[in-house]
MARLOMAR-232418 format. One line per field, with one value per residue: residue in three letters; x, y, z of N, C-alpha, C in turn. Coordinates in pm, 1 decimal, padded with zeros to 6 digits. Each point is the difference from the previous one (the first is absolute). Layout:
// residues N
code <- ALA ...
n.X <- X ...
n.Y <- Y ...
n.Z <- Z ...
ca.X <- X ...
ca.Y <- Y ...
ca.Z <- Z ...
c.X <- X ...
c.Y <- Y ...
c.Z <- Z ...
// end
This chain:
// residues 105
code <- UNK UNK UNK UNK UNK UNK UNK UNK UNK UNK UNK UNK UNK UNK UNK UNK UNK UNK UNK UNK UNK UNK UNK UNK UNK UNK UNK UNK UNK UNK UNK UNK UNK UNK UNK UNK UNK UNK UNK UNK UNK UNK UNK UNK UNK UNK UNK UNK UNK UNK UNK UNK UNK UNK UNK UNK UNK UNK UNK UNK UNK UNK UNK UNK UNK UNK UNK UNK UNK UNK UNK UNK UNK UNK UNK UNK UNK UNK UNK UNK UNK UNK UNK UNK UNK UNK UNK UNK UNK UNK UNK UNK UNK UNK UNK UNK UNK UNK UNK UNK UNK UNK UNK UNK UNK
n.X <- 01099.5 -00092.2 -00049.5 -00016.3 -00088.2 -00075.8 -00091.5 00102.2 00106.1 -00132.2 -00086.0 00054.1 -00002.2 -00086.6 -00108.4 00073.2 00054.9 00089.8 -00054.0 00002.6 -00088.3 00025.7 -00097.0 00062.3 -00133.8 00018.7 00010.9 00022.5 -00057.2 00041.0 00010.9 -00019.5 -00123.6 00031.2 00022.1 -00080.9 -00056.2 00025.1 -00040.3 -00068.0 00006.9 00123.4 -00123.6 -00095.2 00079.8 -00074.0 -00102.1 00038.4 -00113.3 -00059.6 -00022.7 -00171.4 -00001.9 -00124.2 -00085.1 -00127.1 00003.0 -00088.2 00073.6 00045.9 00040.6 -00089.4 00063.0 00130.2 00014.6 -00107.9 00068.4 00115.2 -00097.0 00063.4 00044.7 00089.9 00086.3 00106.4 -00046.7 00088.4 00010.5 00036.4 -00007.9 -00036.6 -00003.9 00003.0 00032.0 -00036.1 00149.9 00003.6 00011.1 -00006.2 -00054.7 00031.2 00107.2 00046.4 00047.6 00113.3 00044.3 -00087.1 -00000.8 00107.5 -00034.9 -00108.2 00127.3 00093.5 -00100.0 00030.5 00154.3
n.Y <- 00691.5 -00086.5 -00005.6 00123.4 -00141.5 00097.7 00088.1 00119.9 00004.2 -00037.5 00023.6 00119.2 -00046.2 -00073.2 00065.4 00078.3 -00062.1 00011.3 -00023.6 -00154.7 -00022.4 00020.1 -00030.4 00088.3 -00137.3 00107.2 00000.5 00124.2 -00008.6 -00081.5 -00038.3 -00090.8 00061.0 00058.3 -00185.0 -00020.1 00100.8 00031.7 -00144.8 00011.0 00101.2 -00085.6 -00051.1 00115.2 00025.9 -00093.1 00065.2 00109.3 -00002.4 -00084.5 00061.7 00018.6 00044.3 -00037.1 00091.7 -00035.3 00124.5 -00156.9 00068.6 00004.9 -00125.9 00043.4 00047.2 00056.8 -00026.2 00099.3 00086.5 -00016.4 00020.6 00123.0 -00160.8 00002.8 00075.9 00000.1 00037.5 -00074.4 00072.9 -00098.8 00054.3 -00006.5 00074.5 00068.2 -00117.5 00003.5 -00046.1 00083.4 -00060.8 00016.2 -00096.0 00071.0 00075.2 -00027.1 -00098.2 00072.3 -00152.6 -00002.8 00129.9 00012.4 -00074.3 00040.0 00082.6 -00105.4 -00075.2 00164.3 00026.6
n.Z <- 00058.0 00056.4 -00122.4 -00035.6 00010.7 -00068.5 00033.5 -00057.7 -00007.6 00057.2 -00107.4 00008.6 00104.2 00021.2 -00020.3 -00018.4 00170.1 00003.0 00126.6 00085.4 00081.5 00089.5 00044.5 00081.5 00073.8 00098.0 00127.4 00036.3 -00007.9 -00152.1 00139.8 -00049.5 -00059.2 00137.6 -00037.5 -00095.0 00019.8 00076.4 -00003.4 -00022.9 00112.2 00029.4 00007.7 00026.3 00057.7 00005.4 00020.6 00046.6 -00102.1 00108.3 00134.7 -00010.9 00125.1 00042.0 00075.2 00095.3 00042.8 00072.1 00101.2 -00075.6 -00061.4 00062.8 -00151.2 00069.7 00127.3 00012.3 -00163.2 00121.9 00063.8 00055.5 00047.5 00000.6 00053.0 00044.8 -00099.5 -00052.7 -00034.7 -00064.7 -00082.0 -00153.4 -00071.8 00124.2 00020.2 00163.9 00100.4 00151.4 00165.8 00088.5 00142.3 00040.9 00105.1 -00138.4 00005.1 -00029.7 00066.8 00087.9 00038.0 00049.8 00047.3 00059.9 -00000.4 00015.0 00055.4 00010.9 00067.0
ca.X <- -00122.0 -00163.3 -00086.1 -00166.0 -00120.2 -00144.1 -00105.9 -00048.1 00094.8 00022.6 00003.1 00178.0 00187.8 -00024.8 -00053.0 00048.3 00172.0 00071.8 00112.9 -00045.9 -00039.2 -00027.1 -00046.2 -00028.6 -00081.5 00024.9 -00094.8 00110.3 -00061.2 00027.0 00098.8 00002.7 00073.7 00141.1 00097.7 -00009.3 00013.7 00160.2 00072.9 -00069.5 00088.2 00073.9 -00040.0 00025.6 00129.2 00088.1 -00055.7 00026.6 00025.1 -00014.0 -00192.4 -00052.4 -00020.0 -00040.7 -00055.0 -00129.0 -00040.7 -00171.6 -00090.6 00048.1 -00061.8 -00097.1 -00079.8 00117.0 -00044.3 -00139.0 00015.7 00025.2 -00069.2 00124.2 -00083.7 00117.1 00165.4 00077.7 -00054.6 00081.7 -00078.6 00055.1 -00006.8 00064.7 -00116.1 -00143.8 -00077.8 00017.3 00022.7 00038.0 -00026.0 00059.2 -00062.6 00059.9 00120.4 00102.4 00105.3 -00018.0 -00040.5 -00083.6 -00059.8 00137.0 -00046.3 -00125.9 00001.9 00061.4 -00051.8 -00034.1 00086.7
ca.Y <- 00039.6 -00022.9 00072.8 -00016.7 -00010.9 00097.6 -00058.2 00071.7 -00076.7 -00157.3 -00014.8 00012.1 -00006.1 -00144.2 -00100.4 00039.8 -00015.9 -00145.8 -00060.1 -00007.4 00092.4 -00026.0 00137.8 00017.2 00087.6 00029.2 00156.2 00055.1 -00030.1 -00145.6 -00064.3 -00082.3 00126.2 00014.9 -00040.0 -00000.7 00119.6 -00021.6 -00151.1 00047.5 00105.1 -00100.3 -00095.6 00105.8 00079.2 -00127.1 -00048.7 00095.1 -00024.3 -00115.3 -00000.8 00114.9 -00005.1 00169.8 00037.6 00040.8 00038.9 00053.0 00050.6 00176.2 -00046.8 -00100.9 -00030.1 -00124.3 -00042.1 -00105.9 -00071.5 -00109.1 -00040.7 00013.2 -00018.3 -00089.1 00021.9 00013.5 -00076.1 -00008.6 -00038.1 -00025.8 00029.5 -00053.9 00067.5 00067.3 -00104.4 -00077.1 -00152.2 -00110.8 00096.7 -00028.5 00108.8 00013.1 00003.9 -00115.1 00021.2 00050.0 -00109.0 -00022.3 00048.9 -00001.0 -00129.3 -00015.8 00071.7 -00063.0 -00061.4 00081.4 00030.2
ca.Z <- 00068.0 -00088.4 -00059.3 00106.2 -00112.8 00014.2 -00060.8 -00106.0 -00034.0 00002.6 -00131.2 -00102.1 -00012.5 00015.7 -00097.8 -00124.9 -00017.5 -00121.0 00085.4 00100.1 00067.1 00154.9 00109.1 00144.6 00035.5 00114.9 00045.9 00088.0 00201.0 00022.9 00031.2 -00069.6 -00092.1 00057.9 00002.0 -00141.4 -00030.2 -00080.5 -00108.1 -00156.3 -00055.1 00013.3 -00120.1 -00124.9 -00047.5 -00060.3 -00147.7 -00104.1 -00098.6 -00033.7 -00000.8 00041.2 00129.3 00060.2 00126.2 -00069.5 00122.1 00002.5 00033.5 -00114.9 -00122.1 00009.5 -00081.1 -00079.0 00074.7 -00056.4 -00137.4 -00016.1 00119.5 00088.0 00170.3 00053.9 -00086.0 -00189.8 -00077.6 -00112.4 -00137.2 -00145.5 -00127.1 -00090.8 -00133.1 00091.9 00072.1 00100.2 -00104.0 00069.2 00111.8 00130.9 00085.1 00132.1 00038.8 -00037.8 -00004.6 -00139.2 -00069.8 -00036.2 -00074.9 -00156.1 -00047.9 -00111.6 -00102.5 -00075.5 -00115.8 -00084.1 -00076.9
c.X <- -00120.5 -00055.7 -00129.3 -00090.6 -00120.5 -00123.3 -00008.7 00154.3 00044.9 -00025.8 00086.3 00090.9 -00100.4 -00057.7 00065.7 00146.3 00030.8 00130.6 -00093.5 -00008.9 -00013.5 -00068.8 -00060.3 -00088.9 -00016.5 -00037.4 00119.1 -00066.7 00031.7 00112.5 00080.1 00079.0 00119.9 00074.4 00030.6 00048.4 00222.0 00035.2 -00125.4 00132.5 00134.0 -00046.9 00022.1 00132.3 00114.3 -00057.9 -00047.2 00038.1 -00045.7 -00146.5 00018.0 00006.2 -00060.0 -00091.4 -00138.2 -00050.5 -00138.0 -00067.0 00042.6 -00117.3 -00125.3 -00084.5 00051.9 -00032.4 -00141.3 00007.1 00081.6 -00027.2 00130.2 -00127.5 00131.5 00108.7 00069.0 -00053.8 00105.7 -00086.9 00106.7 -00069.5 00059.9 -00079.0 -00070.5 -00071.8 00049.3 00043.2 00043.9 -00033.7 00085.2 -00067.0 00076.8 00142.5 00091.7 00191.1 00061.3 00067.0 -00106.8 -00088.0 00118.2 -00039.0 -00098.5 00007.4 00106.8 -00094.6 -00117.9 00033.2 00032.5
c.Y <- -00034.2 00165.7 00036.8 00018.6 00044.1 -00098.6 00062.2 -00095.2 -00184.2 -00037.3 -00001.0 -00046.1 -00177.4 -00076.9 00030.3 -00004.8 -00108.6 -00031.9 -00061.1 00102.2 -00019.4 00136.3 -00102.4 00129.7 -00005.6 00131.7 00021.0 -00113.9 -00148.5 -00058.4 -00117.8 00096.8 00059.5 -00030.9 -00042.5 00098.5 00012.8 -00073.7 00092.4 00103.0 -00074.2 -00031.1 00132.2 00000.2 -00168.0 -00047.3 00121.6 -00003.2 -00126.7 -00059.8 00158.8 -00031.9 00147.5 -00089.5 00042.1 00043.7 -00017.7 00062.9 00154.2 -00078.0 -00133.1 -00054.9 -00168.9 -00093.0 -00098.0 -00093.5 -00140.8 -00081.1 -00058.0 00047.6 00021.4 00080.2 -00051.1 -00073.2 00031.3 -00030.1 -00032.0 00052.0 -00029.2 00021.7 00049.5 -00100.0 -00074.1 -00100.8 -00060.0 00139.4 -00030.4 00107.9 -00005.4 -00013.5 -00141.8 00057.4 00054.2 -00078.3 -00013.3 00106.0 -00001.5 -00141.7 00040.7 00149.0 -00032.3 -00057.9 00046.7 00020.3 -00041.1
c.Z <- -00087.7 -00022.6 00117.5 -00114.8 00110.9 -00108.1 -00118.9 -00047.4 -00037.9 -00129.8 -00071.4 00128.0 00069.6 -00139.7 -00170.5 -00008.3 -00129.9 00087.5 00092.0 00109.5 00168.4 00068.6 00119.5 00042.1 00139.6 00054.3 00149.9 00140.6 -00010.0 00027.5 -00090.0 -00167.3 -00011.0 00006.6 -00130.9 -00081.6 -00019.0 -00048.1 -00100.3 -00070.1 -00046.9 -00175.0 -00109.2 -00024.0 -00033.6 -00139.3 -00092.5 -00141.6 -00084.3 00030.5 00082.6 00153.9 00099.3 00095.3 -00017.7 00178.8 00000.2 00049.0 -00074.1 -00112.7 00002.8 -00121.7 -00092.0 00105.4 -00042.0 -00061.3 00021.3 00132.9 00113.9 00147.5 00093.2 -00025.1 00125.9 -00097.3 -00166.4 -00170.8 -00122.1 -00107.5 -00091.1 -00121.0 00014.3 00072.8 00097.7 -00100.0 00157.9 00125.7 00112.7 00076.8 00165.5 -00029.1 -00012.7 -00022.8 -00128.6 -00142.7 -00103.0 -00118.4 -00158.9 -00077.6 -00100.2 -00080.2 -00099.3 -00108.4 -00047.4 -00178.9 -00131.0
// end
């Protein structure tokens, strides 16, 4: 199961992990979200241990949101030293997103 990252939490468990990082940012009313939303969960519990993986509700956390100018979800964020190192926006296959956290890794 992804982590649920808040706006008081995104500091210590995103920008200070020492593991790559994936959050999904999504809000209950998005269709598209919905279907993401379990391949993310899928992704946490396969890579347990190996990158960080959580969840950023905007419309609960609109500050994380701003900071990384999220127009769009599903919107996928990479991390990697505390720094966007890659994104994906809208409902992809989960190919695709295991892909660009491989070369995280």
């Amino acid at each position: 199961m992804a982590l649920e990252i808040t706006d008081s939490n995104f500091e210590e468990l995103v920008l200070k992990a020492d593991k790559p990082v994936l959050i999904d940012f999504w809000a209950e009313w998005c269709g598209p979200c919905r279907m993401v939303g379990p391949v993310v969960d899928e992704i946490a519990t396969e890579y347990d241990g190996k990158a960080v993986v959580g969840k950023v509700n905007v419309d609960n956390n609109p500050e994380i949101s701003v900071r990384f100018g999220i127009r769009n979800i599903p919107a996928l964020l990479y991390f990697k030293n505390g720094e966007v190192v890659d994104k994906q926006v809208g409902a992809v296959p989960k190919s695709v997103l295991v892909e660009k956290l491989d070369k995280q890794l």
